[in-house]
N, C-alpha and C positions, 0 to 999 in steps of 0.2 A: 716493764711488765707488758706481756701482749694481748693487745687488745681482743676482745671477744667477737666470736666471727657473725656480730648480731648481723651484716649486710649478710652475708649468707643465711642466715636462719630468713630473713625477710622474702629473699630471692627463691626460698623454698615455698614458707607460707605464702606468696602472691601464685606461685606454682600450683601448689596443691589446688588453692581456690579457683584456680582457673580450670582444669580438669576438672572439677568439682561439678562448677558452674556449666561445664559443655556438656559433662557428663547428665545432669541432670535435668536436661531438656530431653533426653533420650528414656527418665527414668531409672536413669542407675545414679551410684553412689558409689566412690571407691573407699570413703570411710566407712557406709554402713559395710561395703564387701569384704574389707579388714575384721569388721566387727564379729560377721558369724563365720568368719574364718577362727577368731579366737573362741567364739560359742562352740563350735563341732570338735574343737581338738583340747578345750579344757577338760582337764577329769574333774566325775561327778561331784568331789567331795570342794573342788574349788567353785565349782558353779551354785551349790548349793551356799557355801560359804558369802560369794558373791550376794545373791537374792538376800539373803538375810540381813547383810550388811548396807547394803545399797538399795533394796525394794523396788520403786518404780523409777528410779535414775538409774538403773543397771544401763540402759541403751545410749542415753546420754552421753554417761562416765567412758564407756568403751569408742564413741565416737571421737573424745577429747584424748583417749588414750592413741587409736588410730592413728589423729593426726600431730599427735606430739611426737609418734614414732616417724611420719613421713618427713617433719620439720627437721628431724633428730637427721634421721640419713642425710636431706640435702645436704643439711650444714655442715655433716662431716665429709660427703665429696666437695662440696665445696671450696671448704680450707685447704683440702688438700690438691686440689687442684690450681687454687689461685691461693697459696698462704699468703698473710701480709695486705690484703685487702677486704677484709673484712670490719675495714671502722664505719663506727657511727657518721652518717649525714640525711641531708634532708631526702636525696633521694632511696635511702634504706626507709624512710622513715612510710616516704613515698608506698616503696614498695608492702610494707608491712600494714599500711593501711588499707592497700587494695586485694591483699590477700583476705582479709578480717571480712571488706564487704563483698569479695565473690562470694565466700563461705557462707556470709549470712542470706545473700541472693538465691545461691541453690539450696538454699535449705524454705526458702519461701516460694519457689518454682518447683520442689517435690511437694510439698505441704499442698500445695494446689491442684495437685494432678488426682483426682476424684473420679468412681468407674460412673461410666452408664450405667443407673439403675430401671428397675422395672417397676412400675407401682405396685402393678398385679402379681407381685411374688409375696406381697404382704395380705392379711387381713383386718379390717379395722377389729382394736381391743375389743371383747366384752369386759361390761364391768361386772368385777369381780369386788367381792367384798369377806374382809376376815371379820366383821364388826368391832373391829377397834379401830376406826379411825378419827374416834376422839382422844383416844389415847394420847399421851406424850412420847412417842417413840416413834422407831425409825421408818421410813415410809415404805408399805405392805410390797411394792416393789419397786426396784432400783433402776431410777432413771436412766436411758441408755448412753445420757452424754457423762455418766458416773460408774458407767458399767466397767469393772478390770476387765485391761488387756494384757492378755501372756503370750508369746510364741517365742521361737528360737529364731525367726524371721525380723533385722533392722526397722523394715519398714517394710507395712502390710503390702502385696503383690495389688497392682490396680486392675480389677478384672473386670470387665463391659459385656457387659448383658449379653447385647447383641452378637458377640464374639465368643464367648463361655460355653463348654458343650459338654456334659456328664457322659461318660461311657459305663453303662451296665452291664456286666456279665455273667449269666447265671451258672450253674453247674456244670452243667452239661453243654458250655461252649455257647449257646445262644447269647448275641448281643444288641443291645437296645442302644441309642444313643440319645439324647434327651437335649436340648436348647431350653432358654428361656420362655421360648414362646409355648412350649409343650409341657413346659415343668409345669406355668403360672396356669393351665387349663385344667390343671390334675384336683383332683378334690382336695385342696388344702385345708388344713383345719390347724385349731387355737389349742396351745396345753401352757399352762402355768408351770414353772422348774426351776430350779436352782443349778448354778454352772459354777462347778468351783475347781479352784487351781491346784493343782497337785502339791505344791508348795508353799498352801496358805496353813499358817500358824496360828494359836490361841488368839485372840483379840487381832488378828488381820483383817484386810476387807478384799483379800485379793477373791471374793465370788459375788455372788449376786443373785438374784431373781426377777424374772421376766417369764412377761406373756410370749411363747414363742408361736409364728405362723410354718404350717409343715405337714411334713404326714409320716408313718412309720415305714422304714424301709419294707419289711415285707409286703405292703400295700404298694407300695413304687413298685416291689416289682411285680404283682399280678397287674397293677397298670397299665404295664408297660407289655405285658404280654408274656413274661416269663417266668419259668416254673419257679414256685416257692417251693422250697427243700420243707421237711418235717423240723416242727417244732425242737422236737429234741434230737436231730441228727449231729454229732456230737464228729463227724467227719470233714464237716468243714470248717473254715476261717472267712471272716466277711474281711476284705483285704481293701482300705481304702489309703487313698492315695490324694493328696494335695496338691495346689498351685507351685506351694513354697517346697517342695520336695520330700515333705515326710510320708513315712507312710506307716498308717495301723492298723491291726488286725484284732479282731475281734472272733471268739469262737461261735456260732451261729448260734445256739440255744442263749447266749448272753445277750446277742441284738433283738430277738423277741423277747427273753424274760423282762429283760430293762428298758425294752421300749424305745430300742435306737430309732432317730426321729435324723431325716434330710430336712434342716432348717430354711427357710429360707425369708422369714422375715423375724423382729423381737420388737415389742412395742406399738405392733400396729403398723411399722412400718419396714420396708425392703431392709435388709442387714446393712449397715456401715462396711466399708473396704475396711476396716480395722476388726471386725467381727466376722469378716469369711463371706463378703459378697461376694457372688451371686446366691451362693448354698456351701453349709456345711451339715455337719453332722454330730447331732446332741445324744449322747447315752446318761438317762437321772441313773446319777449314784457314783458314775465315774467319772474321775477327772478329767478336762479336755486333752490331755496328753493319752488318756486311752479311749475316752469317749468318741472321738474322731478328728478330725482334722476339719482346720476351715480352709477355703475358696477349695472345695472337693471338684478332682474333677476324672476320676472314676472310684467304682464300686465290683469288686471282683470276686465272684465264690471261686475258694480254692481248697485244696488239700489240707486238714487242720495239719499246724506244722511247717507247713512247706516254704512259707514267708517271713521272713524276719523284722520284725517292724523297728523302726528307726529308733524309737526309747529302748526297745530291748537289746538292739546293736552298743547302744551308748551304756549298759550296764541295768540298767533297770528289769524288775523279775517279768517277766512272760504275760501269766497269768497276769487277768486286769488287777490292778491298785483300785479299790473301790476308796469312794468320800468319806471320811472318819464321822461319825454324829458328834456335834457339839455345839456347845451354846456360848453367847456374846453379851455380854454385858455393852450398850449400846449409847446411853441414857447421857452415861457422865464424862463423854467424850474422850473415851479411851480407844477408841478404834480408828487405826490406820495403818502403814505399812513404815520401818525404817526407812528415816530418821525421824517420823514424826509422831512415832507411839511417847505418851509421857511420862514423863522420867521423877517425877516429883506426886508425892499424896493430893487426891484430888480432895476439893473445897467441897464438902455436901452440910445440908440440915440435919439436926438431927432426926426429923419426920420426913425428909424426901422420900420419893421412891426412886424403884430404880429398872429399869426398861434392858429389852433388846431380844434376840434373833436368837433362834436354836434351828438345828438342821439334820436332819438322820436320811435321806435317800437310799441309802444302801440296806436299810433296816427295815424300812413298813413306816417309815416318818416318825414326829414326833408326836410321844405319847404323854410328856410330862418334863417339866425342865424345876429344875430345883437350886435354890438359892443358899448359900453360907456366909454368917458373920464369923471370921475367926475361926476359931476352932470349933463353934458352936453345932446344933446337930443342921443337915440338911431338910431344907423347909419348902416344900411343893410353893411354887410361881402359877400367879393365875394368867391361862392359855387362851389366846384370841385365837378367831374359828381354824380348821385345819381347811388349808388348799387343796392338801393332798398329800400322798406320802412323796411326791418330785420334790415339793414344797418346803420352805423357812416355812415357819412359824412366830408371831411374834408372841413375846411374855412379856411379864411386867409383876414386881413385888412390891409393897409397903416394907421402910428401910423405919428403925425405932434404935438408935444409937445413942448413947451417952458420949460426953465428948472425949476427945482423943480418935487416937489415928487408929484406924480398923483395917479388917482384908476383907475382901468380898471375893467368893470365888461360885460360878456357877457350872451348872453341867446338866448334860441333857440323858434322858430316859427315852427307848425308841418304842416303838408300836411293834417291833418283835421281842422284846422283853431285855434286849440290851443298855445296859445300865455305860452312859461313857465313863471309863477309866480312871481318865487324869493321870498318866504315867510319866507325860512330857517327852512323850517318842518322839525324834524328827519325823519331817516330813520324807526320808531314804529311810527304809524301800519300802513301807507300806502307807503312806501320809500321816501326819503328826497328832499326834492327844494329848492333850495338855487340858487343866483347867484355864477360863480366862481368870486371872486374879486381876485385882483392882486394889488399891490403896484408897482409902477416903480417910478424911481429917473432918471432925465435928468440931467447932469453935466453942469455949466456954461460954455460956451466956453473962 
């Protein structure tokens, strides 16, 4: 029988990791570069399938895939170049061990590489208050070392302050160009907002809520010295464009109605390189795939039309996808992304209560969030104070069950009189509606 070409597979993987490792003192990566090579040329319906299957291990998975395809090639030129040498020894073993540790070396020499930040592109928090926060629920905003990350980007682009320069260009051909050091002098100001993923589903957590530091693009640009077009001039496209290559457009009356916002801090403090340092760009209501792009680094008025933005090239509709309204059951630990949503009836009392988050930006915020046992009728959730219509909302119900196993399912009521659905639409092509259902199990006494 002929032996397996493991010394070849080894003489691959020490390969790889070594180009790994030289490459990433440079800041590249030729797995992650494999990786949104397969991101750009997947169709939607397998990307989508993807997210949903894998959740926040998607980048992972594709890195392991990468390099199981670069393993796969050496060892088949290999064989075929030297057949009949491919047996097991110490020096295969040699080599196979020291591919393992390049790989894990440049992956701790990218991990490291962290931009120049600025202090002054932040403002410290004010405290902000919903009055529940004696409540037993989830906290009124989401920590930033908890905050989802999404891009089509491997690993976030490292961008330094000092080096980062926004290009502005208004209508009529006038351009401004902007540094760090001009942005962090501009009147920055605090807004509370919810940022959510294009792709988050009933009981996911792919969004969040934070104090963000910024200002409204129309303000940037009389700033900066350039003419602001009319509210409703309905002839342009506000055309932004990214570190990492994307680029979206927005129709001008959509970046003042919704209050497009150049971020440039969350929490009080400068953005993370994984949140879009030095600045990006927040639109409440629509998801970051239309809201803008992070590490921006221009802003272009153009022809409405005349640009194709990078989602709508890949199939997605034109017109923005705005944020669905809906509400989370929070309380009984049913929130998170595959593979770790649960798969079994949760344990409750039968007097517990039961907590969590509702969300409408696209609507006028939330007006009212409402609770169901079973089939039973829908029963108004008492609402802690509104942040605002950018804003979650947190709620919370008194649960009164006999035992056995129940369904719990909640949904959210907006401040413009939109009642959510519960249809269970994907998140293609307009984001998902679903209620959250929940399982609970009450114990006989």
């Amino acid at each position: 029988m002929r032996p397996l070409p493991l010394a070849h597979a080894a003489r691959s993987l020490a390969a790889v990791g070594l180009v790994e490792l030289a490459l990433a003192a440079r800041g590249r990566s030729v797995l992650d570069d494999l990786g949104e090579v397969v991101i750009d040329h997947s169709p939607l319906p397998l990307v989508e399938l993807g997210v949903q299957l894998m959740g926040t291990t998607d980048k992972p998975l594709l890195r392991l895939q990468s390099l199981a395809a670069l393993v796969a090639s050496g060892t088949v030129l290999g064989a075929r170049a030297a057949p009949g040498h491919g047996r097991v020894s110490r020096r295969t073993t040699t080599l196979g061990v020291a591919g393992v540790a390049a790989l894990a070396a440049a992956r701790v020499v990218l991990a490291r590489q962290q931009p120049q930040v600025r202090a002054e592109l932040a403002r410290p928090s004010a405290a902000v208050s919903d009055g529940a926060d004696a409540w037993d629920a989830s906290p009124m905003v989401t920590p930033v070392e908890d905050f989802y990350v999404t891009d089509v980007t491997m690993r976030a682009p490292v961008v330094d302050a000092a080096a980062w320069r926004l290009e502005v260009e208004a209508a009529d051909g006038a351009r401004a160009v902007v540094d760090a050091d001009r942005l962090a002098g501009l009147d920055l100001q605090e807004r509370q907002a919810l940022l959510a993923c294009v792709h988050n589903r009933p009981g996911w957590d792919r969004l969040g809520q934070q104090s963000w530091t910024g200002l409204p693009l129309p303000d940037l640009l009389a700033a900066l010295g350039l003419p602001v077009p009319d509210a409703e001039d309905e002839s342009l496209d506000l055309v932004m464009e990214g570190a990492d290559g994307l680029v979206m457009t927005l129709p001008w009356p959509e970046v003042v109605v919704r209050r497009s916002w150049l971020v440039t801090g969350m929490g009080g403090r400068p953005l993370t390189a994984s949140h879009g340092h030095p600045a990006r760009v927040l639109t409440a209501g629509l998801p970051g795939q239309y809201g803008g792009p992070k590490w921006v680094t221009a802003l272009r008025l153009r022809p409405a039309g005349s640009v194709t933005a990078s989602w709508v090239a890949r199939g997605w509709p034109r017109g923005p996808v705005v944020v669905p309204l809906m509400a989370r059951i929070d309380s009984l630990g049913t929130v998170g992304m595959p593979p770790r949503l649960p798969l079994r009836a949760v344990r409750v009392g039968s007097r517990d209560g039961v907590s969590g988050v509702a969300w409408a930006p696209a609507h006028g915020g939330v007006a009212g969030v409402d609770l169901r046992v079973d089939d039973g009728p829908w029963v108004a959730a008492e609402l802690a104070g509104d942040l605002g219509p950018d804003s979650w909302r947190r709620w919370r119900a008194p649960l009164d069950l006999p035992p056995g196993t129940h369904e719990l399912a909640v949904r959210c009521r907006a401040g413009d009189g939109t009642v959510q659905a519960g249809t269970g639409r994907p998140p293609y092509p307009s984001g998902a509606d679903g209620f959250h259902r929940v399982q609970v199990k009450v114990a006989r006494a």
